[in-house]
C-alpha positions in Angstrom: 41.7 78.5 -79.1 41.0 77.4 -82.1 39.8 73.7 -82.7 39.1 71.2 -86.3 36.3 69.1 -85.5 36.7 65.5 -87.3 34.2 66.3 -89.9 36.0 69.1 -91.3 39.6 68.1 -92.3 41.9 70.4 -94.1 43.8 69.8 -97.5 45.6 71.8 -99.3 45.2 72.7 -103.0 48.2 73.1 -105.6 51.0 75.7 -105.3 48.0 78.4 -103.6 48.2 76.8 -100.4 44.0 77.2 -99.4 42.4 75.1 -97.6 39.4 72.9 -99.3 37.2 69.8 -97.6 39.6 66.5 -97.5 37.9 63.2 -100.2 38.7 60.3 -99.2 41.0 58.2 -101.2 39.1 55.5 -103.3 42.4 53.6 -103.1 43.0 53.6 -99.2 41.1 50.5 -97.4 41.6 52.3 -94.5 39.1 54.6 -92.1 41.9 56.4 -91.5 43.1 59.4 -93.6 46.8 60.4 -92.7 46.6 62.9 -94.7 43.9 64.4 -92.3 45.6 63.4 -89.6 48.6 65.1 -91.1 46.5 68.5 -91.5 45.4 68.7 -88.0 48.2 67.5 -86.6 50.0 70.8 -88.3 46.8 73.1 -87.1 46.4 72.3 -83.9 50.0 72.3 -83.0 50.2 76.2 -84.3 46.8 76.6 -82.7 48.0 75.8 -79.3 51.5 77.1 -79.5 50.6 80.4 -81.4 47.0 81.2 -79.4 46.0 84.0 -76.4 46.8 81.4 -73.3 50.1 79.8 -74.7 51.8 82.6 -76.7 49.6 85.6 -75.7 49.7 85.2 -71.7 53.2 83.3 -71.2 55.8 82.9 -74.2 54.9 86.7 -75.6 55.0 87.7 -71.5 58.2 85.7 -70.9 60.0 87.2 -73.5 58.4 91.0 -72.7 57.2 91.4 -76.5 53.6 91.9 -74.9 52.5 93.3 -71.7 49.0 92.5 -70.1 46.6 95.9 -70.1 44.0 93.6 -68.1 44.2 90.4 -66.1 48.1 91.5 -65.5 49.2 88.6 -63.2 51.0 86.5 -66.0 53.2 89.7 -66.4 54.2 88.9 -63.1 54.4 85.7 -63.8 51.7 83.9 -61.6 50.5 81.4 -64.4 47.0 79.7 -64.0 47.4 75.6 -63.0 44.2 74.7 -65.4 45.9 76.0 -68.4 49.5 74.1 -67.8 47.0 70.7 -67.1 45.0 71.6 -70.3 48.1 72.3 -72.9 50.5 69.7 -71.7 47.2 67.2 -72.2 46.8 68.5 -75.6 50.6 68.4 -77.0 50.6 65.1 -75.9 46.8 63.7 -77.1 46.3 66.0 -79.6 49.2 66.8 -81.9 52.0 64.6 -80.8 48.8 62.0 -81.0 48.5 62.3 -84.2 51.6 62.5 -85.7 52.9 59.3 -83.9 49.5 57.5 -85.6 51.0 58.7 -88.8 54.6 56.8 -88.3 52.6 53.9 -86.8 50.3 53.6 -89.7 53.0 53.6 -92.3 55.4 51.6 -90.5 53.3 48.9 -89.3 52.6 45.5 -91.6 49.1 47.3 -93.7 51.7 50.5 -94.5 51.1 49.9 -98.3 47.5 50.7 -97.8 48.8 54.3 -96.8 51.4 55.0 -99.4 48.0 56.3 -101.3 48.7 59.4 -99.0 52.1 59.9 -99.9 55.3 57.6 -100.0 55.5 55.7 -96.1 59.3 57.0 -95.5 58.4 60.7 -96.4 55.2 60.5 -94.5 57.1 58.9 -91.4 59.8 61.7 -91.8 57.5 64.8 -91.6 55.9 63.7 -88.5 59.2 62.9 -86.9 60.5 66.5 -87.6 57.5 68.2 -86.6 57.3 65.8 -83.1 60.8 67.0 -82.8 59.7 70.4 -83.0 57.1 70.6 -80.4 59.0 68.1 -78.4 61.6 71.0 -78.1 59.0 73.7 -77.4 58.2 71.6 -74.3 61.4 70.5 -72.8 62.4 73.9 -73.1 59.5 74.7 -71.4 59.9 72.3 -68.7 62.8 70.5 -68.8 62.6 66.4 -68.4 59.3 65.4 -70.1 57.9 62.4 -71.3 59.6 61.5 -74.1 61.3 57.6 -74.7 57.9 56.3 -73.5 55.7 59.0 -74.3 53.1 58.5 -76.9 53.0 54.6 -76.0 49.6 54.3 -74.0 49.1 50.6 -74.2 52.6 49.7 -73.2 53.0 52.5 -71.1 50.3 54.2 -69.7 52.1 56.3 -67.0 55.6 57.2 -68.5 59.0 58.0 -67.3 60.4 61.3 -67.4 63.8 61.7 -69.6 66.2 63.9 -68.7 66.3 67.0 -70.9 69.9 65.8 -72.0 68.1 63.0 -73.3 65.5 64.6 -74.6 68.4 66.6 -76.7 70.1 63.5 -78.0 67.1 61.9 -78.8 65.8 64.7 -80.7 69.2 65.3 -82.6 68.9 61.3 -83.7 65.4 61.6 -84.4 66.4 64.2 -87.1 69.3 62.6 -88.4 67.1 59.4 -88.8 64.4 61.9 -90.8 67.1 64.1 -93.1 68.3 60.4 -94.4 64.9 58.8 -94.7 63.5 61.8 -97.5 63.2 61.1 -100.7 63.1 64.2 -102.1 62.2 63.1 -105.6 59.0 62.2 -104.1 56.6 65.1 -103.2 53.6 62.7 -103.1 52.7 63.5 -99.2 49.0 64.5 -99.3 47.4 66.7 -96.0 50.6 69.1 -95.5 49.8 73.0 -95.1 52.9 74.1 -94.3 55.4 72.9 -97.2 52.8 71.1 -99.8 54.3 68.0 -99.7 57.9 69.1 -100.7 60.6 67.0 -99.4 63.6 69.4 -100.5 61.9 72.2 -98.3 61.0 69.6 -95.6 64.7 68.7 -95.9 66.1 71.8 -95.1 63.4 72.8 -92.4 64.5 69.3 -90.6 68.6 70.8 -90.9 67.6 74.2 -89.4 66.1 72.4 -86.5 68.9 70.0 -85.8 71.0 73.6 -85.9 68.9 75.0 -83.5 68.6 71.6 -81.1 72.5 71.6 -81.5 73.1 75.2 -80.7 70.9 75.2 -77.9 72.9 72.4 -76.2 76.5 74.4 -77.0 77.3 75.1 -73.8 76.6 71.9 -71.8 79.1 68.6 -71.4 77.5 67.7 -74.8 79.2 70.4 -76.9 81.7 68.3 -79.0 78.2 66.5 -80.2 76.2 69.5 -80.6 79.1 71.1 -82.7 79.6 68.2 -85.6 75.8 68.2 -85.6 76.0 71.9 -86.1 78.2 71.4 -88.6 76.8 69.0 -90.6 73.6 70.8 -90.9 74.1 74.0 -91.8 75.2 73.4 -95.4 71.6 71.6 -96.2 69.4 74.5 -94.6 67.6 77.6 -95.3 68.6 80.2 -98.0 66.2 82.5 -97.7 63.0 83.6 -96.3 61.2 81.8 -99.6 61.8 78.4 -97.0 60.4 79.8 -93.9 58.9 77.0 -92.4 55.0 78.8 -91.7 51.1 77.8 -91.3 49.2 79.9 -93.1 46.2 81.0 -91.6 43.3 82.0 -94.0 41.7 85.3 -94.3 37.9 83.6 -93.4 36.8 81.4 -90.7 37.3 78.9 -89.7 41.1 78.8 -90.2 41.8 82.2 -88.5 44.8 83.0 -87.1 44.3 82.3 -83.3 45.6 85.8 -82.7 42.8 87.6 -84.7 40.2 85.0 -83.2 40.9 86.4 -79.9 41.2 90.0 -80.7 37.5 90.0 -81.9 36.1 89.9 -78.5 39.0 91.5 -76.0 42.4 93.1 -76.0 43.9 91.8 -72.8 47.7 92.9 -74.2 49.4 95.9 -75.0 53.4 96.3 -76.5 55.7 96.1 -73.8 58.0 98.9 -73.1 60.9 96.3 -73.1 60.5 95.5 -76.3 59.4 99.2 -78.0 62.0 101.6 -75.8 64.8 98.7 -77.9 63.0 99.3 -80.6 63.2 103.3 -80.3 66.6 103.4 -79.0 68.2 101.6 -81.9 65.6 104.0 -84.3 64.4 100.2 -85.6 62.0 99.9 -88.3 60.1 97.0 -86.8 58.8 99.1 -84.4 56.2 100.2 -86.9 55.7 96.4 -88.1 55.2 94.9 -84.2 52.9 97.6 -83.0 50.6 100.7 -83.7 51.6 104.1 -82.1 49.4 105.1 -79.7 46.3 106.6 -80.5 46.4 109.0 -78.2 49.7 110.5 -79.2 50.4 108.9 -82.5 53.7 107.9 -81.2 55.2 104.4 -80.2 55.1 104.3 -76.3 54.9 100.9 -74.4 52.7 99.7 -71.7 54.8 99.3 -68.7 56.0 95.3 -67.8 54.4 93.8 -64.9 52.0 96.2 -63.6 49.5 95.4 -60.6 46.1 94.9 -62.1 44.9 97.7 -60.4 47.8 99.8 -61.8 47.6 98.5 -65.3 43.8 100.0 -65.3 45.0 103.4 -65.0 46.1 103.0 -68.5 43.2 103.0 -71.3 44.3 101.6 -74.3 44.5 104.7 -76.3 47.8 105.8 -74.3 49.9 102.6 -75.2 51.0 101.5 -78.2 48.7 98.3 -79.6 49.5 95.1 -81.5 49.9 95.8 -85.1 48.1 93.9 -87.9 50.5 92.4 -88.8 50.3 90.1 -86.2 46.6 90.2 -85.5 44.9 90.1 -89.1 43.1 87.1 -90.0 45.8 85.5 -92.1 49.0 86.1 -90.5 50.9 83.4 -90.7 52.6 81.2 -88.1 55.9 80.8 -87.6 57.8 76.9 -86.9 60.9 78.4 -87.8 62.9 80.8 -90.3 65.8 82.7 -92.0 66.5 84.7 -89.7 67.1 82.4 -86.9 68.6 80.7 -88.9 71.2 83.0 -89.8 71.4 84.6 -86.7 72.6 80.7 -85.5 74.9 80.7 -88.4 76.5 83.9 -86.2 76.8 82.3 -83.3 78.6 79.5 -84.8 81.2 81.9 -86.3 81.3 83.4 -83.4 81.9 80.4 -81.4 85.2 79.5 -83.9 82.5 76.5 -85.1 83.7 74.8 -88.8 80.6 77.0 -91.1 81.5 79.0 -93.4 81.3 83.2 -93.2 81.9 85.6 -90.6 79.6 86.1 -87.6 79.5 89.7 -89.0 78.3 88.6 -92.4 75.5 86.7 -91.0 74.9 88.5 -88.5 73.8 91.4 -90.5 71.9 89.0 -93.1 70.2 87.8 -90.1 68.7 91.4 -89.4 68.0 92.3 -93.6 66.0 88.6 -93.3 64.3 89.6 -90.6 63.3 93.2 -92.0 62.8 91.7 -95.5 60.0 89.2 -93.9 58.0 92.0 -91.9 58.6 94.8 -95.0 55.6 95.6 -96.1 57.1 97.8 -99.0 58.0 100.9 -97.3 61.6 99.8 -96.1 64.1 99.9 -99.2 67.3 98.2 -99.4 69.2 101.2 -98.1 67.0 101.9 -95.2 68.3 98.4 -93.7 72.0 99.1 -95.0 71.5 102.5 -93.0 70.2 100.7 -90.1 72.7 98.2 -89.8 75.5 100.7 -90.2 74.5 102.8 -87.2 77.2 102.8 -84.0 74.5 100.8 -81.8 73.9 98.0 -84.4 77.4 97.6 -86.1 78.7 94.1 -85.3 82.6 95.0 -85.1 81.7 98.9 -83.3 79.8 97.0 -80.7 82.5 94.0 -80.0 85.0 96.9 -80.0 82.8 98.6 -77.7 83.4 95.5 -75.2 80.2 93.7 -75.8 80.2 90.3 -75.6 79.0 88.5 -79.0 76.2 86.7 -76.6 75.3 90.8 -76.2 75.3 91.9 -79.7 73.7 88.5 -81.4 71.1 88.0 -78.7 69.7 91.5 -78.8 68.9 91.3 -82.2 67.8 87.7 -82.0 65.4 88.5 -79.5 64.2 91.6 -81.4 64.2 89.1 -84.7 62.1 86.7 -82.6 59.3 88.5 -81.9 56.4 86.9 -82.1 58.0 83.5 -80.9 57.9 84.0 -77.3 59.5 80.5 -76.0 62.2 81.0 -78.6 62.8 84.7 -77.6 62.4 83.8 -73.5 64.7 80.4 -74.3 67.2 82.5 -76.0 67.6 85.4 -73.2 68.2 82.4 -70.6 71.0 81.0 -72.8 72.5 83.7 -73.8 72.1 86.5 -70.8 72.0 89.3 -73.2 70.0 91.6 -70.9 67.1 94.0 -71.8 64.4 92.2 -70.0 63.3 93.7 -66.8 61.7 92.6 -63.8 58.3 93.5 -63.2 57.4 96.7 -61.9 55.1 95.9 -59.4 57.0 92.9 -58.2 56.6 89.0 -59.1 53.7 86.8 -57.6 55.5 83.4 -58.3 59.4 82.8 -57.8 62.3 85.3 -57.0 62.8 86.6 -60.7 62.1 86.2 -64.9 61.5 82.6 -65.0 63.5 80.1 -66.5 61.3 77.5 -66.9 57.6 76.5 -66.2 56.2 74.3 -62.8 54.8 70.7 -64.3 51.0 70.3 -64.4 49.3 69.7 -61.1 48.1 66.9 -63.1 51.4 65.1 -63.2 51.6 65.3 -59.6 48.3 63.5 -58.9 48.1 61.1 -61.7 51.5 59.8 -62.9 53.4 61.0 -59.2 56.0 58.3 -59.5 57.4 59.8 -62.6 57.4 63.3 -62.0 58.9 62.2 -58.7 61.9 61.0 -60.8 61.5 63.6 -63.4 62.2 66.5 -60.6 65.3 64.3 -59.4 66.4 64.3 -63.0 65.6 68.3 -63.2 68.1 69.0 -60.2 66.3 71.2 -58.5 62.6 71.6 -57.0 59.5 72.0 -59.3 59.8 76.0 -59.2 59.8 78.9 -62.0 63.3 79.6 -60.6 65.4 76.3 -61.8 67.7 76.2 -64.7 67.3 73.9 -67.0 70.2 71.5 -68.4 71.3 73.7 -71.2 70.6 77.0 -68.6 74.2 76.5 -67.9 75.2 80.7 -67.2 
């Protein structure tokens, strides 16, 4: 995992987007720089939701884009306790941390001595949306968390659990309260990696979040409210993959992708043959972007899901297919959010009879060009998608003739789109129930089945046991992989 030690903040040059050593303002009275806490806050949240334990061994496991070669148990979905303690301790003191510093600091009575960094209400807003952002990676994780009194040590040192409806409708007002807050004629905000200070693209990457808080929430007894705000997001979002909302890793240390980092000293992870005999059977592209064939064979052939450790070493790494670079080279970007979820949402809505504008066709099939436009790497032309998209066991309307279910057709190619975005590609399957993914082979080693969510840190249970007591009432169910969670409603 990768870490920024305090000495060695990040800033961001001009329209180029590379990192240089942060200066301190000779305006700001302050010791603290927001705009460094702004930079790390950004890192380290990718860092930790984009790295080998988070992403590697459970979101890219739980969605079956990877398979474990080595080490094989979190295929099987035994998870290790230390590493739920360790990241749910460092979303909440690290990132979270520091963004909630960065409202307090330019909301609080010396918040003129910060506007040096950027105006207060912008600075406010982007740590809001990006709180909101990682507050939905872990509720979807774990359902009720921390959230009304999270983030408030003095005043509350051991905080309540909210319910994950809650959590939904405080995320979706936390949003509302940034989108009208930006002053987009101001792009003064100093320490930001991902958008450069830009309000209008900070804008639109807070609308395609509120789309995807809303959406997630559609089928619960808060779908009236997650429709208007549906609705009233989707005009002011994404156009194309030019807003992608990404960190961009560097090609030298020490801002690495986390991914590469890793890969220097072990490959523990191999494609899945969930996600490549998909790939193969719908003659995707991608397949070539997500993975290298095998070396032994030259073509694409997955390691099998969920193998015994004893059975995944009968498999040397030359017979399976491996991890492209794409995803493993040194400045690969991460992803927060982009187009093609985006339009892939704007499907569903159609789909749903929701008030956007389009067919669920139409975006449906701009969803899949966005998602092959972001991974072409020159060799696909325009037809090859066209051609792609037109084949019997892609075709929106031959498929729904066919008797699929839209949940089928758009979650398959959301999941395929996702790649990459484990949580979002596991979160979507237990929505949606489109299929594909697979028990494992060799049996699970924790719960009856794919889990649909993630036990709470032993931690919790020691150290703030009143509320997780309450947060497990407020769950429904016991403190098990195999619970739904609120919005799990199928």
């Amino acid at each position: 995992m990768a870490a920024m030690g305090l000495g060695l903040a990040l800033s961001i040059t001009s329209c180029d987007k590379q990192f240089e050593e942060l200066n301190t303002n000779p305006n700001q009275s302050s010791s603290t720089a927001t705009s460094f806490l702004l930079t790390n806050a950004e890192k380290t949240m990718m860092d930790l939701t984009w790295d080998e334990w988070f992403n590697s061994r459970r979101g890219n496991q739980l969605a079956q884009y990877w398979a474990s070669n080595q080490y094989s148990n979190e295929s099987r979905y035994q998870f290790r306790v230390g590493i739920t303690n360790d990241y749910w301790s460092l979303f909440y003191a690290r990132s979270l941390q520091d963004l909630q510093e960065i409202i307090d600091l330019n909301s609080g009575e010396d918040a003129a001595d910060y506007a040096g960094f950027g105006k207060n209400a912008n600075q406010i807003a982007i740590a809001q949306i990006l709180q909101t952002w990682l507050f939905q990676n872990m509720t979807d994780c774990w359902g009720p968390i921390p959230y009304s009194q999270a983030l408030k040590g003095a005043e509350f040192p051991l905080p309540n659990y909210d319910s994950q409806e809650d959590v939904y409708m405080g995320m979706l007002a936390t949003l509302d309260a940034a989108i009208a807050a930006i002053d987009e004629a101001d792009n003064s905000v100093q320490g930001d990696v991902i958008y450069n200070g830009n309000m209008t693209q900070w804008k639109k990457f807070a609308n395609a979040l509120k789309m995807r808080v809303a959406l997630r929430m559609a089928d619960t007894n808060r779908g009236a409210e997650a429709q208007a705000a549906f609705e009233a997001a989707a005009p002011n979002s994404f156009t194309s993959n030019a807003d992608n909302a990404l960190f961009p890793y560097q090609a030298s240390d020490p801002n690495i992708n986390p991914q590469a980092e890793d890969y220097r000293t072990r490959n523990d992870f191999a494609a899945s043959n969930t996600m490549v005999d998909e790939l193969l059977r719908l003659n995707d592209p991608r397949v070539a972007f997500y993975y290298e064939p095998a070396s032994a064979t030259g073509t694409f052939v997955g390691e099998v899901y969920g193998l015994s450790e004893s059975n995944a070493a009968l498999t040397t790494d030359a017979e399976v297919s491996q991890r492209s670079q794409d995803v493993l080279a040194n400045d690969a970007p991460g992803i927060f959010l982009d187009y093609a979820q985006l339009r892939f949402m704007m499907a569903e809505a159609a789909a749903r009879g929701w008030g956007v504008s389009g067919t669920a066709e139409d975006h449906y099939n701009a969803a899949i060009e966005a998602s092959m436009n972001y991974w072409n790497d020159g060799s696909l032309t325009a037809t090859d998608i066209s051609n792609y998209i037109a084949q019997p066991e892609v075709d929106y309307n031959t498929l729904i003739g066919n008797g699929e279910s839209w949940q089928q057709v758009i979650g398959r190619q959301k999941w395929i789109a996702l790649y990459m975005q484990g949580v979002q590609g596991w979160a979507e399957w237990r929505r949606l129930d489109f299929g594909i993914l697979q028990a494992p082979a060799d049996g699970t080693l924790d719960g009856t089945a794919i889990p649909t969510r993630m036990k709470y840190p032993l931690d919790e249970q020691t150290l703030n046991a009143e509320s997780y007591a309450d947060g497990l009432t407020k769950l429904g169910g016991a403190d098990n992989q195999d619970t739904k969670l609120w919005w799990d409603v199928n």
